[in-house]
C-alpha positions, 0 to 999 in steps of 0.5 A: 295099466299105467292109465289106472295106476294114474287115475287111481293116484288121482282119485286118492289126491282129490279124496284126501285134499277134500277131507276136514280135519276136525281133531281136538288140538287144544291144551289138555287133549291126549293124541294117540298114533301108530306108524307102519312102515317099511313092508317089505317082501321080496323074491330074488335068487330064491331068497325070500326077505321080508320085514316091517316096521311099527312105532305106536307114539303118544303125545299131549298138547301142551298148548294149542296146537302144540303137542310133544310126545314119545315113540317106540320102534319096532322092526324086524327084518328077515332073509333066508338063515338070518333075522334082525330085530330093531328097536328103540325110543324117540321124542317128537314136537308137533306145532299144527297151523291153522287159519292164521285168524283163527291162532291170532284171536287166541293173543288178542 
Protein backbone atom coordinates (compact mmCIF):
# COMPACT_ATOMS: atom_id res chain seq x y z
CA UNK A 1 0.00 0.00 0.00
CA UNK A 2 2.78 2.36 1.02
CA UNK A 3 4.34 1.69 -2.76
CA UNK A 4 1.01 3.21 -4.26
CA UNK A 5 0.54 5.77 -1.92
CA UNK A 6 4.45 6.92 -2.92
CA UNK A 7 3.97 6.52 -6.38
CA UNK A 8 0.76 8.11 -6.35
CA UNK A 9 2.70 11.48 -4.80
CA UNK A 10 5.23 11.15 -7.44
CA UNK A 11 3.23 11.04 -10.19
CA UNK A 12 1.19 14.29 -8.68
CA UNK A 13 4.97 15.98 -8.26
CA UNK A 14 5.97 15.40 -11.87
CA UNK A 15 2.41 16.34 -13.31
CA UNK A 16 2.44 19.78 -11.43
CA UNK A 17 6.28 20.42 -11.88
CA UNK A 18 5.63 20.16 -15.91
CA UNK A 19 2.46 22.30 -16.11
CA UNK A 20 3.25 26.33 -17.42
CA UNK A 21 1.61 28.80 -16.05
CA UNK A 22 0.57 31.31 -18.55
CA UNK A 23 -1.67 33.66 -16.24
CA UNK A 24 -2.46 37.21 -17.22
CA UNK A 25 -0.23 39.14 -14.16
CA UNK A 26 -0.01 42.56 -15.85
CA UNK A 27 -1.30 45.95 -14.54
CA UNK A 28 -4.99 46.14 -15.06
CA UNK A 29 -5.92 42.48 -14.74
CA UNK A 30 -8.37 41.17 -11.97
CA UNK A 31 -7.62 37.82 -10.23
CA UNK A 32 -10.24 35.61 -8.65
CA UNK A 33 -9.58 32.63 -6.07
CA UNK A 34 -11.36 30.55 -3.62
CA UNK A 35 -9.31 28.43 -0.91
CA UNK A 36 -11.03 25.23 0.84
CA UNK A 37 -9.44 24.03 3.40
CA UNK A 38 -9.25 22.38 6.70
CA UNK A 39 -11.93 19.33 5.99
CA UNK A 40 -12.47 17.60 8.40
CA UNK A 41 -14.17 14.43 9.72
CA UNK A 42 -13.84 12.37 11.94
CA UNK A 43 -15.05 9.20 14.13
CA UNK A 44 -13.87 8.86 17.96
CA UNK A 45 -15.92 7.49 20.85
CA UNK A 46 -18.84 7.67 18.96
CA UNK A 47 -18.72 11.43 18.38
CA UNK A 48 -18.98 12.21 14.95
CA UNK A 49 -16.97 15.96 14.45
CA UNK A 50 -16.71 17.53 11.01
CA UNK A 51 -15.75 21.03 9.77
CA UNK A 52 -14.38 22.96 6.91
CA UNK A 53 -13.13 25.79 5.96
CA UNK A 54 -13.50 28.49 2.54
CA UNK A 55 -12.08 31.92 1.80
CA UNK A 56 -13.44 33.12 -1.69
CA UNK A 57 -10.55 36.24 -2.28
CA UNK A 58 -10.30 39.00 -5.18
CA UNK A 59 -7.27 41.09 -5.87
CA UNK A 60 -6.22 43.53 -8.67
CA UNK A 61 -2.42 43.93 -10.18
CA UNK A 62 -1.51 47.17 -9.52
CA UNK A 63 1.39 46.68 -11.53
CA UNK A 64 3.30 43.73 -13.06
CA UNK A 65 3.18 40.87 -11.11
CA UNK A 66 1.95 42.49 -8.09
CA UNK A 67 -1.49 41.97 -7.23
CA UNK A 68 -3.18 43.23 -3.69
CA UNK A 69 -6.49 42.14 -2.78
CA UNK A 70 -9.39 41.18 0.16
CA UNK A 71 -10.75 37.71 1.56
CA UNK A 72 -13.36 36.49 3.31
CA UNK A 73 -13.43 33.64 5.88
CA UNK A 74 -15.86 31.14 6.28
CA UNK A 75 -15.69 27.78 8.68
CA UNK A 76 -17.79 25.93 10.68
CA UNK A 77 -16.75 23.26 12.76
CA UNK A 78 -19.33 20.65 14.57
CA UNK A 79 -19.33 17.91 16.97
CA UNK A 80 -21.89 16.03 18.41
CA UNK A 81 -24.38 18.80 20.64
CA UNK A 82 -22.10 21.82 19.69
CA UNK A 83 -21.30 23.79 16.24
CA UNK A 84 -19.16 26.84 15.95
CA UNK A 85 -19.17 29.40 12.85
CA UNK A 86 -15.93 31.33 12.22
CA UNK A 87 -15.72 34.27 9.86
CA UNK A 88 -13.90 37.17 9.03
CA UNK A 89 -11.95 39.38 6.58
CA UNK A 90 -8.29 39.87 5.51
CA UNK A 91 -5.98 41.38 2.94
CA UNK A 92 -3.41 39.88 0.99
CA UNK A 93 -0.11 41.29 -1.44
CA UNK A 94 1.37 38.90 -3.82
CA UNK A 95 4.55 39.71 -5.95
CA UNK A 96 4.98 36.89 -8.58
CA UNK A 97 8.63 36.23 -9.96
CA UNK A 98 9.81 35.38 -13.35
CA UNK A 99 12.44 34.84 -15.60
CA UNK A 100 14.72 37.51 -13.93
CA UNK A 101 15.03 38.68 -17.78
CA UNK A 102 12.04 39.00 -18.46
CA UNK A 103 11.24 41.70 -15.33
CA UNK A 104 14.52 43.55 -16.05
CA UNK A 105 13.49 44.46 -20.03
CA UNK A 106 10.34 46.26 -18.30
CA UNK A 107 13.23 48.96 -16.50
CA UNK A 108 15.27 49.29 -19.32
Amino acid sequence: MKKIQSLYILLCFLTLGNLQSNAQIQEGNLMVGVNIADINLGFQDNHTQFGFGINPKVGYFFDDNWVLGSELKFGFNAAKNTHSIDYGIGAFSRYYLGDPRTVLLKYV
